[in-house]
N, C-alpha and C positions, 0 to 999 in steps of 0.2 A: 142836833145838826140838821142843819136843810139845804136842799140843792135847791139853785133859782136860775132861771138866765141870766148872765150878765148882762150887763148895760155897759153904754159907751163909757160912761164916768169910773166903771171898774178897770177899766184898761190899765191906769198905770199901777195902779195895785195887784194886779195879775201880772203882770210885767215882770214888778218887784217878785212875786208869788214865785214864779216860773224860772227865774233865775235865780232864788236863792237856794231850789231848790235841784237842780243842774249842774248851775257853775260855780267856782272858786270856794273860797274858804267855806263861808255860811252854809255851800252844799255835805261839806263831809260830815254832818251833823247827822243827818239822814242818808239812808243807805242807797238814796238815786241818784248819787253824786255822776256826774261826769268828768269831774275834776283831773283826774287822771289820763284820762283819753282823749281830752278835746280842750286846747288851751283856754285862755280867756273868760274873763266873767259873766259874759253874755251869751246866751242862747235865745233870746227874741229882743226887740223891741217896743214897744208903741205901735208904727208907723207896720210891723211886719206881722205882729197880732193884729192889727187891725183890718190886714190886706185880709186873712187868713180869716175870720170871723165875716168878711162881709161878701166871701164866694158862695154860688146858690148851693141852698143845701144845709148851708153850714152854723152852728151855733157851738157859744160857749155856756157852761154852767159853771157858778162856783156854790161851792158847799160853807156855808157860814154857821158859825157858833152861835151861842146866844147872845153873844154881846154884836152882832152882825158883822164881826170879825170874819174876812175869806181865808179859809185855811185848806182848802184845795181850791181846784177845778179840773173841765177835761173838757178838748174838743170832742165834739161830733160834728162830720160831715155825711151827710145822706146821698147816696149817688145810684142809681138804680134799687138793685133788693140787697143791698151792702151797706152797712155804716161803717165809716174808717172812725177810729178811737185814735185821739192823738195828746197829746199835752196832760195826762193824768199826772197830775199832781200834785202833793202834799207838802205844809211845811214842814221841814225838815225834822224840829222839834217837836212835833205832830206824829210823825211817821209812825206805824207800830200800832195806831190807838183804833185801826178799822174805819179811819177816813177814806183812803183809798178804795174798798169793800164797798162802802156805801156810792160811791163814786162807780164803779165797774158793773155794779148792778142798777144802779139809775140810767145808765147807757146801754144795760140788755134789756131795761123797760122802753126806752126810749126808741131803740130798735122793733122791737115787739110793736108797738101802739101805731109807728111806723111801714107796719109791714116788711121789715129786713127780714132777712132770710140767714144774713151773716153778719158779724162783724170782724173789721181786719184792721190792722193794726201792724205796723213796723218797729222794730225792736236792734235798737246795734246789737252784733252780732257777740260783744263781748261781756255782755251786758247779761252772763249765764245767770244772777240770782232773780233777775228782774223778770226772766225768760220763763224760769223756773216759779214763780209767784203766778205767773197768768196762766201756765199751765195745771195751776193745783185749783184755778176758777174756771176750767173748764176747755183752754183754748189750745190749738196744735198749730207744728211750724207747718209749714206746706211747701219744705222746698222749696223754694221759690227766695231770693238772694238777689238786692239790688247793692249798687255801688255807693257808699255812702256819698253823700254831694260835698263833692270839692267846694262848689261855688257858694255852698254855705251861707257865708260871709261873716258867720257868728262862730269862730274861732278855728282855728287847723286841727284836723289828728293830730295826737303823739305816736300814733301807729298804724299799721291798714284798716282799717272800720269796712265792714256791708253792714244793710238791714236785713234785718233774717223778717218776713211776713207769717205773724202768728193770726187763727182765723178761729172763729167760732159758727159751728153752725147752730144756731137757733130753734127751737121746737114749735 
């Protein structure tokens, strides 16, 4: 396995990555489904990864196989002495095999080489095993409860959703 930056040309393969790994059917394979909580097959685009990847600060990595196959990736955006973690994702069929692992710790080096001091990360609130997995790599809630976004545009609740804000502080 190797993590790399992505490049522009990765975008619609990450696309596919991110929503298969999210929404609809293909997600219930793997245990980060959102299938249930949040309609709809889509969780990004093209056009909304790309807005997202080209704010200052911000990069994607995907972790590829040896056939150069992406079988994860994960945002980082760098914003003072904080990295937000966002979009850690594996395929589905993947899941389990310590892709993620190698993913969560390339983004505490990434942090580190950086000078973070933390990193934070949002997490739906119902979301208790996924909550539960970043807490056994080191990370706490902080209290701290945003409203999940209505305006979304990538599919409704099936119920009341917040983010619960999980944080690491760093050594």
């Amino acid at each position: 396995m190797q993590v790399l930056p992505a490049i522009p040309d990765d975008i619609p393969e990450l696309v596919v990555l991110i929503n298969s790994a999210y929404r609809g059917e293909a997600s219930r394979k793997g245990w980060t489904t959102e299938a249930d909580l949040i309609t709809g097959e889509i969780r990004t685009d093209e056009s909304d990864l790309e807005m997202q990847i080209n704010q200052p600060g911000a990069l994607m990595f995907k972790c590829t196989n040896e056939n150069k196959e992406i079988t994860g990736c994960v945002y980082l955006k760098i914003k003072d002495e904080k990295l937000y973690l966002g979009l850690l994702t594996v395929l589905p069929e993947k899941q389990g095999l310590g892709i993620g692992k190698i993913l969560l710790r390339f983004a505490e080096k990434h942090a580190r080489q950086n000078q973070c001091r933390y990193i934070q990360m949002y997490v739906i609130d119902l979301r208790f095993e996924l909550i539960e997995w970043y807490e056994k790599h080191g990370y706490s809630t902080t209290g701290k409860i945003k409203p999940f976004p209505s305006e979304a545009g990538f599919g409704k609740p099936t119920r009341p959703l917040a983010l619960v804000e999980l944080e690491k502080r760093l050594s």
